[in-house]
C-alpha positions in Angstrom: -30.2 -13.4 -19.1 -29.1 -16.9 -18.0 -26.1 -17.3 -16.0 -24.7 -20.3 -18.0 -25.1 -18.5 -21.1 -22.2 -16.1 -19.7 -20.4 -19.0 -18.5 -20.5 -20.6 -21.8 -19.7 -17.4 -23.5 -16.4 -16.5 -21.8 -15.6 -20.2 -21.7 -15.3 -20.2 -24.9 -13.1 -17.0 -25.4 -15.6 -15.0 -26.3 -16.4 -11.5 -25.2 -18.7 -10.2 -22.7 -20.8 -7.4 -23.4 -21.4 -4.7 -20.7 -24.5 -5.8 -20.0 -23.8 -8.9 -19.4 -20.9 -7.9 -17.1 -23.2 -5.6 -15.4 -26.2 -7.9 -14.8 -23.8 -10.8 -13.7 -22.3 -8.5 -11.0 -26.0 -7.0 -9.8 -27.0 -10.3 -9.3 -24.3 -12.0 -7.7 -24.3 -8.6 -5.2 -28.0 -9.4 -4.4 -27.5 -13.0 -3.7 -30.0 -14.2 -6.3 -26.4 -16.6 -8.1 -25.4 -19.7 -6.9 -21.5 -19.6 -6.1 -20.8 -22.5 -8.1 -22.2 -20.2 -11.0 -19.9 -17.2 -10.0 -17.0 -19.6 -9.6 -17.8 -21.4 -12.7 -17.4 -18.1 -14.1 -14.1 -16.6 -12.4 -12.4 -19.4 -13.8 -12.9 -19.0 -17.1 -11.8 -15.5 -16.7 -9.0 -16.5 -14.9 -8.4 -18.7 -18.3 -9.7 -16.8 -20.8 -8.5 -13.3 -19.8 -10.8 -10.1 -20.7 -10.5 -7.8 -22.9 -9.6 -3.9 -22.1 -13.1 -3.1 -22.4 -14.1 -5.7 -20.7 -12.1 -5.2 -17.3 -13.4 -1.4 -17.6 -16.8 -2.5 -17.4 -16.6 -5.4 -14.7 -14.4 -2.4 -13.0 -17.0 0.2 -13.1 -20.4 -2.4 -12.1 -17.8 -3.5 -9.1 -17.8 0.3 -8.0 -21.6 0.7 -8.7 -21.9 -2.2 -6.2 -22.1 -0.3 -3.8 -22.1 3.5 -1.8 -20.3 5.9 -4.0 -18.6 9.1 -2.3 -18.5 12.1 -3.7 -16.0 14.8 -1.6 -16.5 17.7 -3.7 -18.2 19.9 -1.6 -15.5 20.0 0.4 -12.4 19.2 -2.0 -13.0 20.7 -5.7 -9.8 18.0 -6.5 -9.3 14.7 -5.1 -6.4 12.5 -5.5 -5.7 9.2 -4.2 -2.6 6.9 -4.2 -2.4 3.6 -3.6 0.1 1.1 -3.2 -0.1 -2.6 -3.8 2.0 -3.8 -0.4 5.0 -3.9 1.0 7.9 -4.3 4.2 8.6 -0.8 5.3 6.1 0.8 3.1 5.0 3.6 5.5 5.4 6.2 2.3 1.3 7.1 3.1 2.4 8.9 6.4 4.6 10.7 4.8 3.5 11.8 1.0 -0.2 12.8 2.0 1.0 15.4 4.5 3.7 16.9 1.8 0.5 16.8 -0.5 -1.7 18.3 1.6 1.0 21.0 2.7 1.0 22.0 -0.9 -2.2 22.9 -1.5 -3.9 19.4 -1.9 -6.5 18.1 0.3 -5.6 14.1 0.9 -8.3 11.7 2.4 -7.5 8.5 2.5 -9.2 5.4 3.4 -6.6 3.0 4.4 -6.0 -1.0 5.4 -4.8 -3.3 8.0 -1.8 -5.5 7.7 -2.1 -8.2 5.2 0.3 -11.5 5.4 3.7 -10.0 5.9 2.8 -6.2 4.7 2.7 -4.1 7.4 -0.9 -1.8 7.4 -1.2 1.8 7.6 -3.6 2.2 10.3 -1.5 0.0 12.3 1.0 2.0 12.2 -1.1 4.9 13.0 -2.5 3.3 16.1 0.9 3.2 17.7 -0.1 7.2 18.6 -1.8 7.3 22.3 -5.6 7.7 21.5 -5.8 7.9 17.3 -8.5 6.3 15.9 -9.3 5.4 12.3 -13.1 5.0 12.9 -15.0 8.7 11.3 -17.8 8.7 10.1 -18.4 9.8 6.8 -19.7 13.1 7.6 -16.3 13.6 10.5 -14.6 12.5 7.6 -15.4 15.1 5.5 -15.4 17.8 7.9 -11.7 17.1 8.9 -10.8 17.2 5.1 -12.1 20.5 4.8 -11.2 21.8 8.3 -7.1 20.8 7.7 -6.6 19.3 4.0 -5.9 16.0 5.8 -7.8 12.7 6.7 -6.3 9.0 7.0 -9.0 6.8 8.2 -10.7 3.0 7.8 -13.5 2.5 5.5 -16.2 5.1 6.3 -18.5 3.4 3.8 -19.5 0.3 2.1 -17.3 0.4 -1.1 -17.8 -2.0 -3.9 -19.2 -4.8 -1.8 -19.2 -7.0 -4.9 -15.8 -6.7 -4.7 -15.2 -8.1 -1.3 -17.5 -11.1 -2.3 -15.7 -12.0 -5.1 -12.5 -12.5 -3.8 -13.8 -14.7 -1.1 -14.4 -17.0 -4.2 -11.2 -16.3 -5.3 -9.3 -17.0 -2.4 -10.9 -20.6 -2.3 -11.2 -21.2 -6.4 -7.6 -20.4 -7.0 -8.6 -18.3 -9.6 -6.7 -14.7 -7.4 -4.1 -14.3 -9.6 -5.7 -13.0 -12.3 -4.8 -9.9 -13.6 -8.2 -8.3 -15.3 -9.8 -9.6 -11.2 -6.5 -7.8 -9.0 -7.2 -4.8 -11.2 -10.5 -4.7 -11.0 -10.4 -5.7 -7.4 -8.3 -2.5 -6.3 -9.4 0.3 -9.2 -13.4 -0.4 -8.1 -13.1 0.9 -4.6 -10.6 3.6 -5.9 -12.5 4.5 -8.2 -15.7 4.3 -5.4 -14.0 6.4 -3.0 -14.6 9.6 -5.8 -11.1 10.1 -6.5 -10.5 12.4 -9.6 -6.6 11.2 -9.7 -4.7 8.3 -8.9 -1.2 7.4 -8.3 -0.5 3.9 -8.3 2.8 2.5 -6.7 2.9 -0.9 -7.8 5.6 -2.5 -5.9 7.9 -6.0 -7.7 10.2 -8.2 -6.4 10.6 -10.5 -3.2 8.2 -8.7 -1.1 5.5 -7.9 -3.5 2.7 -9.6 -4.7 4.3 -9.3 -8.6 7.8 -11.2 -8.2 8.9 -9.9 -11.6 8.9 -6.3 -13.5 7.0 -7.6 -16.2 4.5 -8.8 -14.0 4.2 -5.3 -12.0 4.0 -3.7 -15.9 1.3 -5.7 -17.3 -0.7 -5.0 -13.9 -0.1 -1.5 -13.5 -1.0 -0.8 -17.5 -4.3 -2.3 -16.9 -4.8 -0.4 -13.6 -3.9 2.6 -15.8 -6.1 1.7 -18.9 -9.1 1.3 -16.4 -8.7 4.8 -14.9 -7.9 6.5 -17.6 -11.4 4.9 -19.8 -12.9 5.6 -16.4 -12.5 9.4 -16.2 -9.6 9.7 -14.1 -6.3 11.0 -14.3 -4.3 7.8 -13.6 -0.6 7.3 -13.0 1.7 3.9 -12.2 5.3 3.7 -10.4 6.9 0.5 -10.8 8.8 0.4 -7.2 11.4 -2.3 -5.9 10.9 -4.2 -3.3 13.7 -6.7 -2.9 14.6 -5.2 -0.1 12.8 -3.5 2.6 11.8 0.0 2.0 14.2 2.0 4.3 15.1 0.9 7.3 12.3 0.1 10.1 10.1 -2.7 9.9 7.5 -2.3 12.3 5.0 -0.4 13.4 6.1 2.4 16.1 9.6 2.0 14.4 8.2 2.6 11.3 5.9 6.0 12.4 9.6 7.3 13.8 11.2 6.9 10.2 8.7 8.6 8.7 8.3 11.4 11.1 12.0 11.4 10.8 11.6 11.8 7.0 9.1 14.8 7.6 11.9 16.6 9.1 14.4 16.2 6.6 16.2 13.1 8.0 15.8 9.4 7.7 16.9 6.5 4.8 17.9 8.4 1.9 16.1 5.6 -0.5 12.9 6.0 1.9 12.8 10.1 1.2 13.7 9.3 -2.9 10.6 7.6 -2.8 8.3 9.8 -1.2 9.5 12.4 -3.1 8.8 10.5 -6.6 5.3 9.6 -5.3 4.5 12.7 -3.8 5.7 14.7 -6.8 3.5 12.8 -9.4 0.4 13.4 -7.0 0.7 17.2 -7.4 1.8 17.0 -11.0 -1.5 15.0 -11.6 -3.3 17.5 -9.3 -2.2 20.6 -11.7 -0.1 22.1 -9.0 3.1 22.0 -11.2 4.0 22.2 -14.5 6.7 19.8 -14.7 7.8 16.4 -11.7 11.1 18.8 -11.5 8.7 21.8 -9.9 6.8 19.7 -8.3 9.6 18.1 -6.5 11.1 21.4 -5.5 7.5 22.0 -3.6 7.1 18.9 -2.1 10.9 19.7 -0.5 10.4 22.8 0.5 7.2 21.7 2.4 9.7 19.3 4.2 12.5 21.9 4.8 10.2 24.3 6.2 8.5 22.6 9.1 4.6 22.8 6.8 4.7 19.0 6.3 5.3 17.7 9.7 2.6 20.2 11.2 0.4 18.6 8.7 0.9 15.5 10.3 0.3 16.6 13.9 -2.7 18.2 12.9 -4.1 14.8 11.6 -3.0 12.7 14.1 -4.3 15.2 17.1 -7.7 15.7 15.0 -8.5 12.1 15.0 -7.2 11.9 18.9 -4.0 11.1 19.0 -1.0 12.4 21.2 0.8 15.1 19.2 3.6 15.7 21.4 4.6 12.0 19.9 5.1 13.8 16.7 7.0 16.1 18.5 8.8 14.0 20.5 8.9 10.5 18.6 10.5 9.1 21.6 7.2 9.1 23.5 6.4 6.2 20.7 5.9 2.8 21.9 9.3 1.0 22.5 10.5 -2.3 23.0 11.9 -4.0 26.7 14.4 -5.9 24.1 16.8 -3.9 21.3 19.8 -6.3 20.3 21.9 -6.3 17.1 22.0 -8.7 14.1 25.6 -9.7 13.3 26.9 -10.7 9.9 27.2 -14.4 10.0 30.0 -13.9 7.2 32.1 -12.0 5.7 31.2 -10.9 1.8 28.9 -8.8 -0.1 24.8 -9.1 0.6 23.7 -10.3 -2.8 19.6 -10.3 -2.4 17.2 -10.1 0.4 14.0 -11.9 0.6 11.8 -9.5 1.7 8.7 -11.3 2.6 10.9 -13.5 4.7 11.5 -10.1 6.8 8.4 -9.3 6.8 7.2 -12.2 8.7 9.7 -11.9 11.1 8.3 -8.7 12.3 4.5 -10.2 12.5 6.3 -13.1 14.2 7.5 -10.9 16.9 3.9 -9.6 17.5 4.3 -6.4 15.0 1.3 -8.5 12.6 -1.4 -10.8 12.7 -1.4 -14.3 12.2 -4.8 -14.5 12.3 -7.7 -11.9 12.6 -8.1 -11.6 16.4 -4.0 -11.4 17.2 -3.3 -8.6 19.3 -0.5 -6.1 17.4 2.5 -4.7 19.8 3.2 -1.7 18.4 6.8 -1.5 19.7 8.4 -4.1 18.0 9.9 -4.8 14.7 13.6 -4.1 13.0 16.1 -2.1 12.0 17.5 -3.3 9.2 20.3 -0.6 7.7 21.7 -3.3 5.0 21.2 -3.1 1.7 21.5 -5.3 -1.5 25.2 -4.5 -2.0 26.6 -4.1 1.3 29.7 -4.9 2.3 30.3 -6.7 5.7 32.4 -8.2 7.9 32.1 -11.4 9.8 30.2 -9.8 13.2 29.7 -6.8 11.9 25.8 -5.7 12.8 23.3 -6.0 9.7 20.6 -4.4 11.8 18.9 -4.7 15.0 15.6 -6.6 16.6 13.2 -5.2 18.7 11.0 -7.3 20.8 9.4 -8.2 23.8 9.8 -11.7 24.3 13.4 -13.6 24.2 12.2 -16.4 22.7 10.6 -14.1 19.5 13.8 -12.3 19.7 15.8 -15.8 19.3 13.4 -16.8 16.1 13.2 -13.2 14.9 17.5 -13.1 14.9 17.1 -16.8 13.2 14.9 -15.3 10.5 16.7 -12.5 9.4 19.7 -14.3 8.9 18.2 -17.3 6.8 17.1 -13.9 4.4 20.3 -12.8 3.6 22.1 -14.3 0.4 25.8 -13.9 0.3 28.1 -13.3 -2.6 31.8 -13.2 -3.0 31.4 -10.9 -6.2 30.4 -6.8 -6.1 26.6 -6.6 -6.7 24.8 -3.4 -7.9 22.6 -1.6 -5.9 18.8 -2.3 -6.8 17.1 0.7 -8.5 14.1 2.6 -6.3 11.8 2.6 -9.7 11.8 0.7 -12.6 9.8 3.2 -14.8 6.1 5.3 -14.9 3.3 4.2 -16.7 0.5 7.3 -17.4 
């Protein structure tokens, strides 16, 4: 085959065949392409589109790029969930113990931060002495052993992947549907899970600003899976606002430990209990989301859940008498409230603009070698449709340096809009796509 042929080809909007997908992505993986050629061709993707059978195929040679994991020796059923980013997203701490409490082994192969989305090991790391870093065969061992493993990459998973959006990033050619799906679903799909649960976040902290957008993502991401074999499920999730309350990476462990025990942000918990609830529906532990619900509450209510979670974190070395005790947690030298700078009704929020006030007080990475202080972050209790008086607190800042603090205050405040009118609270969920 010749490269420009291909190039041509989907230039022209015409279809690729799997072969051609499947040689162009074995040979750009061995290094035997020019990038021009690759680049040449992500654009006219990125014009063109691809068909359904298409993205399957580029999808599936993406996965086959690299190692492929197979847990069933040690987990006859395994389900993944992933969600596509967000500010106060810490639902992984909390839904893969209720899963695993249930009955369903959970290993997960999590991220660092990313711009203003906090990361899950991150977060993790804020426990004295936990480490992401198994290898594949502790990996393994601790998902048989408890049911429960969150970890970094144990393996190389669709490498191709990781190449192509380096040309991505610097072709602008990233925000292309058939390429973000592809992109995520190959090292799903890599990582041997039999079942996915997709929470595809919209809105002013997510990568899809609008509903549609989320839809027509989370449809392909479901078409892919399901031609693929797998048991696929998407939740369009809100995120106009900060998921809960804490932004931040110790404050953000407390909520969800807080959660665990039957406390916490009402909207945080409705979540967790929608995701976790279509992860054992998928996993044929319930006949009906209803039933499955009830099981993923009582595995709150009676204490199985949380012990879950202690037994991960002290498996992979962490302190578990900070589950017990969350106030052993990292905390700030600095805790001051956020006033209301008016009186009226809060009538959005722009969520990535919190967000980077919490990597801006050290709680993220500006760039790859910043140094993450686990302790600080915010609070931030308002809501889309709250209420306030003028000097009445919106939430509070937690920090180690005045200065940050000063910017951090500055920040949250320029993200409020204001309203004179009533505003509607924003839905958790804008529908399910299977």
């Amino acid at each position: 085959m010749r490269m420009v042929d291909i190039i041509e080809k989907k230039r022209d909007g015409r279809e690729l065949s799997t072969q051609e997908i499947t040689w162009f992505i074995h040979t750009m993986s061995a290094d035997r392409m020019p990038d021009y050629q690759a680049a040449a061709l992500l654009m006219a993707i990125y014009l063109r589109g691809m068909t359904r059978r298409e993205t399957v195929d580029l999808t599936l040679a993406m996965a086959r790029s690299g190692d492929q994991l197979d847990l069933h020796d040690v987990a006859p059923f395994v389900i993944d969930k992933h969600s596509s980013g967000g500010v106060g997203d810490k639902t992984t701490l909390v839904v893969q113990p209720l899963v695993a409490a249930c009955g369903v082994p959970v290993g997960k192969m999590s991220g660092r931060g990313l711009g203003s989305s906090g990361g899950t090991l991150d977060k993790m790391e804020s426990f004295t002495g936990w480490r992401p870093d198994l290898t594949l065969a502790q990996f393994k061992k601790q998902l048989a052993d408890i049911g429960l493993v969150l970890a970094g990459q144990t393996a190389v998973l669709a490498p191709a992947d990781g190449k192509l959006y380096a040309l991505r990033d610097v072709t602008a050619t990233v925000a292309s549907m058939p390429l973000i799906a592809a992109s995520i679903m190959s090292k799903k799909l890599a990582a041997g899970a039999d079942a996915i649960v997709l929470d595809v976040k919209t809105g002013s902290g997510a990568f899809m600003p609008t509903v549609a957008a989320a839809q027509e993502l989370a449809q392909i991401m479901v078409d892919i899976g399901t031609d693929a074999g797998r048991k696929t499920v998407a939740l369009l999730s809100d995120m106009n606002q900060p998921l809960g309350h804490a932004v931040g990476n110790a404050l953000e462990v407390k909520e969800a430990i807080a959660a665990l025990q039957g406390g916490g942000p009402a909207d945080f918990w409705a979540h967790c209990l929608e995701v976790a609830g279509h992860m054992l529906l998928l996993a044929g532990k319930a006949g009906s989301l209803d039933e499955a619900k009830a099981m993923v509450t009582q595995a709150r209510d009676d204490g199985r859940a949380r012990q879950k979670f202690r037994a991960m974190v002290t498996a992979q070395g962490g302190d578990g008498r900070q589950v017990d005790d969350p106030a052993l947690l990292p905390v700030a030298s600095l805790i001051e409230p956020v006033l209301a700078s008016q009186a009226g009704t809060v009538a959005a929020i722009n969520t990535a603009a919190i967000g980077w006030a919490a990597v801006h007080l050290g709680g993220g990475r500006l760039v790859k070698t910043d140094k993450i202080d686990h302790a600080v972050g915010l609070i931030l209790r308002t809501k889309v449709g709250s209420q306030l008086q003028a000097g009445e607190p919106i939430g509070e800042i937690h920090a180690n340096d005045p200065a940050k603090l000063t910017q951090a205050r500055a920040e949250v405040l320029a993200a409020i809009t204001w309203t004179d009118e009533a505003v509607r609270p924003l839905p958790h969920f804008y529908g399910t796509l299977s």
